[in-house]
N, C-alpha and C positions, 0 to 999 in steps of 0.2 A: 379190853373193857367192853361189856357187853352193854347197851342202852335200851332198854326196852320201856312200853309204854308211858305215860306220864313223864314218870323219869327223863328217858334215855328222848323224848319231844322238848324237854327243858335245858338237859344237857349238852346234846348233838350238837348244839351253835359253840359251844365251849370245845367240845371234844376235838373236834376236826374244824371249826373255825365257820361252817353253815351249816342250818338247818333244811334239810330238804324241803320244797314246796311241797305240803299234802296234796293243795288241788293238783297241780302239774301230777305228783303219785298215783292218785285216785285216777285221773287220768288215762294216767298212762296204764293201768293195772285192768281198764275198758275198752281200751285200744287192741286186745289180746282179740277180743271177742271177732272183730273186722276181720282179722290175719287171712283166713280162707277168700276171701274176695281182694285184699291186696295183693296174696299170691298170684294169684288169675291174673290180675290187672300186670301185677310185674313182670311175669314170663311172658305175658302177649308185651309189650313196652317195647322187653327187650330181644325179641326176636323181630320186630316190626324195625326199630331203632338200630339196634345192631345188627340186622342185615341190612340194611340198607346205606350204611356205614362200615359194611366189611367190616364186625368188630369179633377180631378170636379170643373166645373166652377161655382157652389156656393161657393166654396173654393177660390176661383179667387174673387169672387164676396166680399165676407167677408174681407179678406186681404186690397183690394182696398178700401174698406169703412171703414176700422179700420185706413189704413193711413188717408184718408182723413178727420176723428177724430180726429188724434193726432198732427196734422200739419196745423197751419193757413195758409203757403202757403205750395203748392205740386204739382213739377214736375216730370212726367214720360218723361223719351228721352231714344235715341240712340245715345250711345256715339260716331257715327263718322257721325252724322246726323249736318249737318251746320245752319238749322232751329233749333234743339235742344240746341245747343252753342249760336247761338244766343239768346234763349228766356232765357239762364242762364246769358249770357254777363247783358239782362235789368233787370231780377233780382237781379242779383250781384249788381248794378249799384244802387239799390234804398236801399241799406244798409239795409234792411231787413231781418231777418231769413228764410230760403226756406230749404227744402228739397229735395235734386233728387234722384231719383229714375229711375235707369239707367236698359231697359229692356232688354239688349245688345247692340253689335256695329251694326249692324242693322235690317234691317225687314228680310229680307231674312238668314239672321246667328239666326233668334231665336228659343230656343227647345218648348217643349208639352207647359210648363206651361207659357211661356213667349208669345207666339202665343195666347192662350186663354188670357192669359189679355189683349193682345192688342185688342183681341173683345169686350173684357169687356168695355176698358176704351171709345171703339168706343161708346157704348151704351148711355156715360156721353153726348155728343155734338149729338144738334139736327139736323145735315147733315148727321149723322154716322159715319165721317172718321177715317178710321185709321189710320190718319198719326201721329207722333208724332213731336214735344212733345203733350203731355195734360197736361195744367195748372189749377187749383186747385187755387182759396183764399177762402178762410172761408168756406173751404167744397164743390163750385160750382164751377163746371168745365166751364172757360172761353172762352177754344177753345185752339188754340196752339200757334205758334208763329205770325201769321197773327193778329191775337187777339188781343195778346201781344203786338205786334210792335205800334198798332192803338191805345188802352187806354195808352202806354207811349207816344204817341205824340201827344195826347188830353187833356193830365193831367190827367185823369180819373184811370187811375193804380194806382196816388202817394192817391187820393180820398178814390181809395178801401182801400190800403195798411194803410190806418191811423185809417180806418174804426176797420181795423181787428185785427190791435196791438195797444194796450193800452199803450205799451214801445214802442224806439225807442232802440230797440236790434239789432245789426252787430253779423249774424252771419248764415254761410252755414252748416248744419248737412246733414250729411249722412245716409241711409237707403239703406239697400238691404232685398230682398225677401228670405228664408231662401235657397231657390235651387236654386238663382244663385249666383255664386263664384267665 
């Protein structure tokens, strides 16, 4: 079912059980603008942070591709990121099993190894950004919450999501990286 404007803003809390935040959207669709200056910010982070923490980003690399193996959907956020709560609010919302994967409370609070994944997971989407979240269905990184908000009010999310479970399983698991606690 496709939901498109008036409509598919009255429908959406029906269809999938929430309606997207506009502002948080709107938001998040301005946040694009930054990306070239958080880039900067996140390569210097994580070479400053992860050297000095001996952190090998083939290490980073391996971890991130094993979750995204073991998890038909998979989100990385910052737990005090309002784009990140949002893209769990439309995951929660479509009774689906997800995973998150919280890389701390924010960009600027993360150590060696959490700095280097954030490059890492930059690497998945083809803008680079490092913002988060990054969402994951069946292994391919969608983008983050921008993303997310546009295939749930397209229909196109509930399309993937049936694609990629064979069950109709409820249910949020949890994942942490072994260094952070």
């Amino acid at each position: 079912m496709k939901l498109t404007g008036i409509a598919g803003a009255l429908l959406l809390p029906f269809a999938c059980g929430y309606a997207p935040n506009p502002v948080i959207s709107a938001a998040a669709k301005g946040m694009g603008l930054l990306a070239p200056i958080f880039k900067a910010e996140a390569v210097l982070q994580a070479a400053v942070l992860g050297g000095i923490t001996n952190v090998n980003k083939e290490d980073i690399e391996s971890e991130i591709k094993e979750a995204k193996s073991k998890n038909k959907v998979l989100i990385y956020t910052y737990t005090l990121s309002p784009f990140s709560s949002e893209a769990v609010k439309i995951l929660e919302s479509t009774g689906k099993e997800f995973t998150e994967i919280p890389l701390g409370p924010e960009w600027f609070l993360l150590g060696g190894k959490e700095s280097v994944a954030r490059v890492v997971l930059s690497e998945e989407v083809e803008n680079r950004a490092t913002s988060l979240p990054k969402i994951f269905i069946g292994g391919k990184c969608i983008g983050g919450c921008d993303e997310l908000t546009s295939l749930a009010n397209s229909g196109e999310l509930e399309t993937m999501l049936s694609s990629t479970f064979s069950s109709n399983t409820a249910k949020k698991t949890g994942f942490s990286f072994p260094w952070s606690s």
